[in-house]
C-alpha positions in Angstrom: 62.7 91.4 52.6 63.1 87.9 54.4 61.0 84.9 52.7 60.3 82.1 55.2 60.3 79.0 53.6 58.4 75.8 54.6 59.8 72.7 55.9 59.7 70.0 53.9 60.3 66.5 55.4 56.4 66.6 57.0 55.6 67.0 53.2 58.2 63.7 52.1 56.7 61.5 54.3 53.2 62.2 53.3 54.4 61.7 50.0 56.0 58.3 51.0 52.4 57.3 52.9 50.5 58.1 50.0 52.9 56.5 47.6 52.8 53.3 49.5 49.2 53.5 48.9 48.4 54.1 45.6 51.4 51.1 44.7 49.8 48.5 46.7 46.1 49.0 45.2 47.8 49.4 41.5 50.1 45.8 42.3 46.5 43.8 43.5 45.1 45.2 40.3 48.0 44.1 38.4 48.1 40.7 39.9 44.8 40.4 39.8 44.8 40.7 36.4 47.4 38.4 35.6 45.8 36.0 37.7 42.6 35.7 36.2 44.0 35.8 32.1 45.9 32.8 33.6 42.9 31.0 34.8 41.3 32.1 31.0 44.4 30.2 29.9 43.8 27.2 31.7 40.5 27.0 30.7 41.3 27.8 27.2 44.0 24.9 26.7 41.8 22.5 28.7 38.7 23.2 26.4 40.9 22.5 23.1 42.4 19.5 25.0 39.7 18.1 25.7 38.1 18.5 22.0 41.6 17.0 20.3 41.3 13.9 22.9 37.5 13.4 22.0 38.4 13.2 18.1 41.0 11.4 19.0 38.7 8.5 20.8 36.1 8.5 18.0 38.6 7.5 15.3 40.4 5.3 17.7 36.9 3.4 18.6 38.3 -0.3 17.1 41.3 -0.2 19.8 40.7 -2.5 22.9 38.7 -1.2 25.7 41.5 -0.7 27.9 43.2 2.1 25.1 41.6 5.1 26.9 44.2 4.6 29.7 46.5 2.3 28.0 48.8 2.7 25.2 48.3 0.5 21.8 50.7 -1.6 20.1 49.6 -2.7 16.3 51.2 -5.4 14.3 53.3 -2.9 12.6 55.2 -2.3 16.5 53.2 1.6 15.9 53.0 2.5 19.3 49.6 4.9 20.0 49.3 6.6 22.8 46.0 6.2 25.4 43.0 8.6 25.2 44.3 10.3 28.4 48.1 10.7 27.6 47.3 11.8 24.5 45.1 14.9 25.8 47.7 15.6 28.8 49.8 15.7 25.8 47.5 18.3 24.5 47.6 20.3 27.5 50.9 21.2 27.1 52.1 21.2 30.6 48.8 23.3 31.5 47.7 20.6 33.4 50.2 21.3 36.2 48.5 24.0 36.8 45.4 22.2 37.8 45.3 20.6 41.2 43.6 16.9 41.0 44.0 16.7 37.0 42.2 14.0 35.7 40.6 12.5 32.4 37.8 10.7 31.4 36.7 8.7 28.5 33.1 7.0 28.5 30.5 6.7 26.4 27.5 9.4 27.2 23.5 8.5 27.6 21.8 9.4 24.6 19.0 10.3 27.0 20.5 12.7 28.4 21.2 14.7 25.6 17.9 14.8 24.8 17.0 16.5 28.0 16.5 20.6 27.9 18.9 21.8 28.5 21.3 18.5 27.8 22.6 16.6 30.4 26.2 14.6 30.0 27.0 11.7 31.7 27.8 8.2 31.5 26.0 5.7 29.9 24.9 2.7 31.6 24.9 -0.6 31.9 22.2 -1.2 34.4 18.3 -0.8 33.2 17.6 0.0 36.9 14.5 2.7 37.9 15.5 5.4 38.9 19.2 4.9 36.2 22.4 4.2 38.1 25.3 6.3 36.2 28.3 5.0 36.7 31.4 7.7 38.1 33.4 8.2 34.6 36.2 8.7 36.8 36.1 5.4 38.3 37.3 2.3 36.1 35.9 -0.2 38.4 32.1 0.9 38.3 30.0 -2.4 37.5 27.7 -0.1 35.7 30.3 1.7 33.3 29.2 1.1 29.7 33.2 0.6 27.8 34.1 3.7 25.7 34.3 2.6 22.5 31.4 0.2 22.4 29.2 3.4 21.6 27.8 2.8 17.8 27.8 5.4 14.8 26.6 8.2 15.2 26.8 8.1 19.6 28.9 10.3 21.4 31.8 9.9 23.0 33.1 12.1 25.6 36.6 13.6 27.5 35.8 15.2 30.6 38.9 16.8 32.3 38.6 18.1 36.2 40.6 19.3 38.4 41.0 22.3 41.0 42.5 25.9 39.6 44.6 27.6 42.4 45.3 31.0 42.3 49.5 31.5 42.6 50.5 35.2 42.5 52.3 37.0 45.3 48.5 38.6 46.5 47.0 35.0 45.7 47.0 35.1 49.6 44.0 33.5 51.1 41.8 35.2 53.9 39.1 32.7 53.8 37.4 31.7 50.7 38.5 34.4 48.9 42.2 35.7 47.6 43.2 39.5 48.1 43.0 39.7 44.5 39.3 39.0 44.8 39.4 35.7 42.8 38.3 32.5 44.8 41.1 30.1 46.3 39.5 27.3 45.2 37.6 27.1 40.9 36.8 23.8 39.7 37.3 23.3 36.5 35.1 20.9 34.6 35.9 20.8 30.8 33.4 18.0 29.1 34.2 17.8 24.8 31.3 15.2 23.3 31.9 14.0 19.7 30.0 11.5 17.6 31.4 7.9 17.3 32.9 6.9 13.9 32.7 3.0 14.4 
C-alpha cells in the first residue's frame, strides 16, 4: 500500500506568518509594559523628591532668600546645598528622564488651601482684585512672596515639572499616541506642601 504524504513547506511558511504575528503583538505588550512601570518610576522618585526637598526648605527657613537656588556657606565654611540641588539630588538621576525638569520653591496662599477641593499656588505679594499669583517658576515675578518668609505653621512648597517621554523600541509616535498605546507627551506635575518651622 502506497501512503501519499503532504508537502510541507506551504505549512512552514504559514507557520513563519503566524509566528511573526503572535511575536510582534507579545513584544508591544512587553514594551508596553516596561514603559508604563518606568513612567510609575518616575513618578514615584519625583513624588519622594519632592517631599525630601519640602522638609528640607522648612528647616532650612532662616537661610537667605536666594538658598532655594543657591548654595549656603555658614561661618563654620559648612557648605549646604540649595533647595533645588538638593531635590535633583533626591531624584537620583531620574530627572533625566524628564524632558524640561524644573523646581520650585515658594511659599503657598493659605487661601487656597482652604478652597474645596484645595488649590496650590503661590502666594502673593500684590492685594490686587481679582489676586495676581506670581509663576513659581519664574524668579523675577514682582508679585512672588520669598520662600522662606512664610511664618510657623504656613506651608511651603516643591513643585517639580517636566515632560515624561516614552523611549522604548515601539515608543514610536503615530500622532499623539505611541504604538504601545501610552501618550508621547505626560506632564508631570509633582507639588509636596509642608508646614513652615520658622
Amino acid at each position: 500500500m502506497l501512503v501519499r504524504r503532504k508537502p510541507t513547506r506551504a505549512r512552514r511558511g504559514a507557520t513563519l506568518v503566524e509566528s511573526a504575528l503572535v511575536l510582534a503583538i507579545f513584544l508591544a505588550l512587553l514594551f508596553g509594559i516596561f514603559e508604563y512601570c518606568r513612567f510609575l518610576m518616575v513618578l514615584h522618585v519625583a513624588n519622594n523628591a519632592a517631599r525630601d526637598g519640602a522638609r528640607y526648605a522648612t528647616v532650612n527657613v532662616s537661610k537667605p532668600t536666594t538658598f532655594d537656588t543657591t548654595a549656603y556657606t555658614d561661618a563654620a565654611g559648612t557648605v549646604y546645598p540649595s533647595v533645588r540641588d538638593y531635590t535633583t539630588a533626591r531624584m537620583g538621576g531620574v530627572d533625566r528622564h524628564i524632558t524640561g525638569y524644573q523646581v520650585a520653591v515658594y511659599a503657598v496662599d493659605p487661601v487656597g488651601l482652604a478652597l474645596s477641593p484645595p488649590v496650590v499656588r503661590p502666594k502673593s505679594a500684590r492685594t490686587a482684585t481679582p489676586p495676581v499669583y506670581p509663576d513659581p517658576f519664574n524668579p523675577s515675578d514682582p508679585n512672588r512672596v520669598p520662600w522662606n518668609q512664610a511664618t510657623f505653621s504656613e506651608r511651603i512648597a516643591v513643585h517639580v515639572r517636566g515632560v515624561y517621554r516614552p523611549v522604548t523600541p515601539l515608543g514610536i509616535s503615530t500622532g499623539r499616541y505611541t504604538i504601545s498605546l501610552m501618550p508621547d507627551n505626560i506632564p508631570v506635575n509633582v507639588i509636596a506642601v509642608m508646614g513652615s518651622e520658622g
